[in-house]
C-alpha positions as CSV (number, residue, x, y, z in Angstrom):
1,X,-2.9,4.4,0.0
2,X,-3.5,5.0,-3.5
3,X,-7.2,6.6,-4.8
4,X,-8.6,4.6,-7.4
5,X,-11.2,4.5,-10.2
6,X,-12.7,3.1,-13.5
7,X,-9.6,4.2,-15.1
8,X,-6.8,2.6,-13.2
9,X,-8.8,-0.5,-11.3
10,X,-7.1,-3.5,-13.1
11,X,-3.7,-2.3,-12.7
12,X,-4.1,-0.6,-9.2
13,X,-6.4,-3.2,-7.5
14,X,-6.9,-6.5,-9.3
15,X,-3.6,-7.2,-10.9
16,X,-1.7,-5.8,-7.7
17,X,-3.5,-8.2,-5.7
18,X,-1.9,-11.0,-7.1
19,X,1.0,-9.8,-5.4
20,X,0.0,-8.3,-2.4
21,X,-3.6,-8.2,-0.3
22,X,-5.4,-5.1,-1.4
23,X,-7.8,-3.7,1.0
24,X,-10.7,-1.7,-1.1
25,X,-12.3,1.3,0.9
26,X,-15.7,2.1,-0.7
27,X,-16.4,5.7,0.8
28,X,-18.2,9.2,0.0
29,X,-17.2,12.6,1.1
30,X,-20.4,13.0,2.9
31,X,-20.3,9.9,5.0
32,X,-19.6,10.4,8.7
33,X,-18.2,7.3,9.8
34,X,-16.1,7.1,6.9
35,X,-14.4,10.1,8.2
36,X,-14.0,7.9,11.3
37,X,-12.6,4.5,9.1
38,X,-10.7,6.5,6.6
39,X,-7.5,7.6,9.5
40,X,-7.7,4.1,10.6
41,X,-7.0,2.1,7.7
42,X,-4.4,4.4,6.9
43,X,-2.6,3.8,10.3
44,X,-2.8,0.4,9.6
45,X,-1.6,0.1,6.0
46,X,1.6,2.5,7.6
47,X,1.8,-0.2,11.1
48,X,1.2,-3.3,8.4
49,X,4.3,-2.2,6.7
50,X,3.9,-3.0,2.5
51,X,1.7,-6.3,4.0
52,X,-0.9,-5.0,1.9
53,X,-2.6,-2.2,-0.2
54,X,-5.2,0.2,0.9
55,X,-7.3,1.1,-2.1
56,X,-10.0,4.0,-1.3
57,X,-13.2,4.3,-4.2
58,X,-15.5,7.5,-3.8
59,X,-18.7,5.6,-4.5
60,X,-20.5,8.5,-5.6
61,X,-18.3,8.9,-8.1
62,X,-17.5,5.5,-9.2
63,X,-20.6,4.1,-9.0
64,X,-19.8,1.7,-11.5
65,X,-17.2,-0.2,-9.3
66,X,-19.8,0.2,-6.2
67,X,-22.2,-1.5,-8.4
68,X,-19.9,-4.3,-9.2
69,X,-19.1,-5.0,-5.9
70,X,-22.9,-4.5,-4.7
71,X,-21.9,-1.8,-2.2
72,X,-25.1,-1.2,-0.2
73,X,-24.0,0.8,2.2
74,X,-20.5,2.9,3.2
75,X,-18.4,2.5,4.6
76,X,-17.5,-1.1,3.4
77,X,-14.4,-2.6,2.7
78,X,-13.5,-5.4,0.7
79,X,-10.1,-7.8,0.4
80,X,-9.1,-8.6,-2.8
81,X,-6.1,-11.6,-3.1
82,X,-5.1,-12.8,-6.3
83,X,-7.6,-10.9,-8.1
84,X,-10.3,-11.8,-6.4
85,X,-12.3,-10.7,-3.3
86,X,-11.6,-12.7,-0.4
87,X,-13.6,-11.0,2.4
88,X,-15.0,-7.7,3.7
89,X,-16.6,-6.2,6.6
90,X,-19.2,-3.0,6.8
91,X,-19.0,0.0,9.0
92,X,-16.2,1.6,10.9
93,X,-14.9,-0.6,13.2
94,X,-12.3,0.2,15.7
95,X,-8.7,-0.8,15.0
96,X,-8.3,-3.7,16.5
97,X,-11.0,-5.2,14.8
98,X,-9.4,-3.9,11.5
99,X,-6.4,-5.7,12.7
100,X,-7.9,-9.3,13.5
101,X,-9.8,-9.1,10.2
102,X,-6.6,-8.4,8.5
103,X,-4.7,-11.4,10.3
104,X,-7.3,-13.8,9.3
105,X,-6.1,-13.4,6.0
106,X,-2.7,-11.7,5.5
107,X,0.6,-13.7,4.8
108,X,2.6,-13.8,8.2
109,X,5.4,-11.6,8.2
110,X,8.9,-13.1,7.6
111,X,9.0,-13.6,11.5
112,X,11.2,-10.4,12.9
113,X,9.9,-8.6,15.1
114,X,8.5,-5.1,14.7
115,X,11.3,-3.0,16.1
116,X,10.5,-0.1,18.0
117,X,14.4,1.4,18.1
118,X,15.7,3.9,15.8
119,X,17.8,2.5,12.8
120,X,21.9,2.2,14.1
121,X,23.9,5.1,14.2
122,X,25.3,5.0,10.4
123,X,29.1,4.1,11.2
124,X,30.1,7.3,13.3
125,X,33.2,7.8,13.6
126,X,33.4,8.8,17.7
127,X,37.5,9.9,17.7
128,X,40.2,11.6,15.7
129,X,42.4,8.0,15.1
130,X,38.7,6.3,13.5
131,X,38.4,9.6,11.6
132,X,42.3,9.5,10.3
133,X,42.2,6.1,9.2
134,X,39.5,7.1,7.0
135,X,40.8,9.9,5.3
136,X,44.0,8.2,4.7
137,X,42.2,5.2,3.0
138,X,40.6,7.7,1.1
139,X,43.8,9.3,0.2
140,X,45.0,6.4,-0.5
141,X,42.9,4.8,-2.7
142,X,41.5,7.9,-4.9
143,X,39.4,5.8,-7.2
144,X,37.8,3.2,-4.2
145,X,34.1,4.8,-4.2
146,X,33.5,2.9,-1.0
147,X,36.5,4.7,0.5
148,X,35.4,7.5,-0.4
149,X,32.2,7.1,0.8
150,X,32.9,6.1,4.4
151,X,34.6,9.2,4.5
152,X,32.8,11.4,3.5
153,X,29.6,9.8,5.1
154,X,31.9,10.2,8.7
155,X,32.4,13.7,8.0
156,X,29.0,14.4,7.4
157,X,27.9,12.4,10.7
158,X,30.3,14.7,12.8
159,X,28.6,17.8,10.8
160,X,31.6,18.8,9.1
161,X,29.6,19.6,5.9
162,X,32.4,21.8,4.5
163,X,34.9,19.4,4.7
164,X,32.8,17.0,3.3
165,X,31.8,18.9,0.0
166,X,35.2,19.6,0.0
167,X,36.0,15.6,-0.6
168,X,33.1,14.7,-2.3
169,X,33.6,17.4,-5.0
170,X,36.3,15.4,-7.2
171,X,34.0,12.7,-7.1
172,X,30.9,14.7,-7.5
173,X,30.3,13.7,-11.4
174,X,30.4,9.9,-10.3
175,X,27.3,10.5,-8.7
176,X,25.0,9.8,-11.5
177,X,26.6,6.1,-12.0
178,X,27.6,5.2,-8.1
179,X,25.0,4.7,-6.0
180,X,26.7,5.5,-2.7
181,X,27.8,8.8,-4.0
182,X,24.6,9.8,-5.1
183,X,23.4,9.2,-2.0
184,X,26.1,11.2,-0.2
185,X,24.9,14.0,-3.5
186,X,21.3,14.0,-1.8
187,X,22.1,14.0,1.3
188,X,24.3,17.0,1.0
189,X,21.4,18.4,-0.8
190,X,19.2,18.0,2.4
191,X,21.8,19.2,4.8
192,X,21.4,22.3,2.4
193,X,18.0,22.9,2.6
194,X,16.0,25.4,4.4
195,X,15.3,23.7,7.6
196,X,11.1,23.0,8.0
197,X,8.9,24.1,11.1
198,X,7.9,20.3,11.8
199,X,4.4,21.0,13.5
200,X,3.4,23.4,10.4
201,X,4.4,20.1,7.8
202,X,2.5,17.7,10.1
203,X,0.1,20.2,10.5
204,X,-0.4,20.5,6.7
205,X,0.0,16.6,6.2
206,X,-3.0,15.9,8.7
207,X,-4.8,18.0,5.9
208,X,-4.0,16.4,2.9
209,X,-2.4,13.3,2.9
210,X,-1.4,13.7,-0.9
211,X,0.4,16.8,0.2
212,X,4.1,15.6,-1.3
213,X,6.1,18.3,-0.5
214,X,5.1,18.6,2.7
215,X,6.2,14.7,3.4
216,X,9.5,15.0,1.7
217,X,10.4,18.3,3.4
218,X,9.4,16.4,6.8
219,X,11.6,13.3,5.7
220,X,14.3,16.0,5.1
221,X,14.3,17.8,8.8
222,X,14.5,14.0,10.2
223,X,17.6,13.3,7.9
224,X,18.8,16.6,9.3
225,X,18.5,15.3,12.9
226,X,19.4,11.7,11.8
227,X,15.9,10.5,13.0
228,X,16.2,7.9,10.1
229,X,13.6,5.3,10.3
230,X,11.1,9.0,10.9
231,X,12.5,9.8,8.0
232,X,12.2,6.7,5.4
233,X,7.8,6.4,7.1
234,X,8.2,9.7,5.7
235,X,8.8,8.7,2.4
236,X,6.5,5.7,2.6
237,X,3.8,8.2,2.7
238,X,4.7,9.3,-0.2
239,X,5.8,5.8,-2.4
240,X,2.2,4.5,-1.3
241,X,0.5,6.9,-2.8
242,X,3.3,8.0,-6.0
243,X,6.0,5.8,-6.4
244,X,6.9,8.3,-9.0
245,X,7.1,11.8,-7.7
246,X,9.5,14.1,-8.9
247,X,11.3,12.1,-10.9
248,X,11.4,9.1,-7.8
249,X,12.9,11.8,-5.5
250,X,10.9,9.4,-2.4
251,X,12.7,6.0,-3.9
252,X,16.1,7.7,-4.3
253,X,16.1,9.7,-0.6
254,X,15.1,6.3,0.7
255,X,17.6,4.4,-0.5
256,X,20.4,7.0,0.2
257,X,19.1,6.7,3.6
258,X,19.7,3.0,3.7
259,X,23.0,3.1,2.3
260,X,23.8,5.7,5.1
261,X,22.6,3.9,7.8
262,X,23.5,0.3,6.6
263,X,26.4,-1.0,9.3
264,X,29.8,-2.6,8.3
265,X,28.8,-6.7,8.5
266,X,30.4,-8.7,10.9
267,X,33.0,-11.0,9.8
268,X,31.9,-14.6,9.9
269,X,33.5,-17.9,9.0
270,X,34.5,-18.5,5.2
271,X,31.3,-19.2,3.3
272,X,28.6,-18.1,5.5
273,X,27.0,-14.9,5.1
274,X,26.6,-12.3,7.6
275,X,23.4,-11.3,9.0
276,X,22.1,-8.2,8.1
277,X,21.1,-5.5,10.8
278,X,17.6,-6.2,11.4
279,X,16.0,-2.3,11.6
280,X,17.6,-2.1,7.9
281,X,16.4,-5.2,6.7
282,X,13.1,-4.1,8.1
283,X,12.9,-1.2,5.6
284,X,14.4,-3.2,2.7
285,X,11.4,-5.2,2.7
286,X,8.9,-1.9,3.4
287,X,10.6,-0.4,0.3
288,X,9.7,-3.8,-1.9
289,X,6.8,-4.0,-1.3
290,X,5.1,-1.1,-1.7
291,X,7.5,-0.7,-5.1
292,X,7.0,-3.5,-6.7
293,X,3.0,-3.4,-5.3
């Protein structure tokens, strides 16, 4: 959800939509059933998944762009696609509705499935001999990041966070040029971190969405508790409303979380390519589109 006005309307709404649906929410603070609409469309935009953009305009204070669109009453929300409105509906209607209207016009996902399971267990290592034959490749083969990283990333799955700073602390000034040891860098960092009271963040969330640092520090007790896929909606909050935060502290914890959880591929027959684990793949596209939105 992004908040938008004169300022930032051709980048944020018309030029985005010729890349992905943009769902205009033309509201006022002192509107009733736009209290009702607003959580709703937000649900949505988070269940739709990056399949479009949810735009909200105060119309008392951009009465310019109400004008424009000939907004006569609120709340009303229009569809823009490929710069140009496509649709609309007036009032607050209940979800479903929201839905069917959206499905009318929406490209079709890629065909999978919404998943309800949590993303795979990152590569755990569940005995001593799994464990050994990754610290010897990682012994082994000092300068392999990806050894390295397995390693480590095991360690840290069995809670061994000593050990595991221990390991990663040769490496530790790679971080900055190897992806998969910056992401073992963060994720050390959350392990670290003062541990949140989760119904106090959601608690503060529910009160203001734009509330960063209450997201991240929620996305930070799910990595603690390996609820990943909790824990990257977490960070979409975030990314659709500032892809930019904190120096793209969302974007990075994101992707660190993918590279975590991202499973070994299967071995297939000589010039095929292995399927990728669907939950990830899932996210991957969740991630492009609201970034590149």
């Amino acid at each position: 959800m992004i908040d938008v006005t004169i300022a930032n309307f051709e980048t944020d709404v018309i030029e985005a939509s010729k890349t992905t649906p943009v769902l205009v929410d033309f509201w006022a603070p002192w509107c009733g059933p736009c209290k009702t609409l607003g959580p709703l469309l937000e649900k949505v935009e988070a269940d739709y998944g990056g399949r479009f953009i949810l735009a909200k305009i105060d119309s008392d204070q951009e009465q310019q762009l109400a004008g424009a669109f000939g907004i006569r009453s609120i709340p009303t929300c229009v569809l823009l696609m490929g710069g140009q409105p496509v649709d609309g509906f007036t009032g607050a209607i209940p979800e479903g509705q929201i839905k069917a209207f959206l499905d009318k016009h929406l490209p079709p996902d890629d065909g999978t499935e919404e998943l309800e399971a949590e993303a795979p267990e990152a590569p755990p290592v569940s005995d001593e001999d799994a464990l050994s034959a990754l610290a010897q490749a990682a012994v082994a083969n000092p300068n392999d990041d990806d050894a390295q990283f397995k390693y480590i990333r095991a360690l840290l799955l069995m809670n061994n966070i000593a050990q595991a700073k221990a390991v990663f602390e040769p490496h530790k000034t790679k971080a900055l040029a190897i992806q998969k040891l910056a992401s073992i860098e963060l994720w050390l960092a959350t392990l670290e971190a003062p541990a949140g009271n989760e119904a106090a963040l959601l608690q503060a969330i529910d009160s203001n969405k734009r509330d960063f640092e209450s997201h991240y520090a929620l996305a930070q007790q799910c990595m603690r508790e390996t609820r990943w896929t909790d824990a990257m909606d977490a960070l979409l909050e975030i990314l659709m409303r500032d892809k930019t935060w904190q120096n793209d502290l969302a974007r990075r914890a994101y992707v660190a979380i993918l590279d975590i959880i991202t499973p070994e591929p299967p071995k297939v027959a000589e010039g095929q390519t292995p399927p990728e684990d669907p939950v990830v793949a899932r996210y991957r596209r969740r991630l492009s589109s609201v970034v590149l939105s």
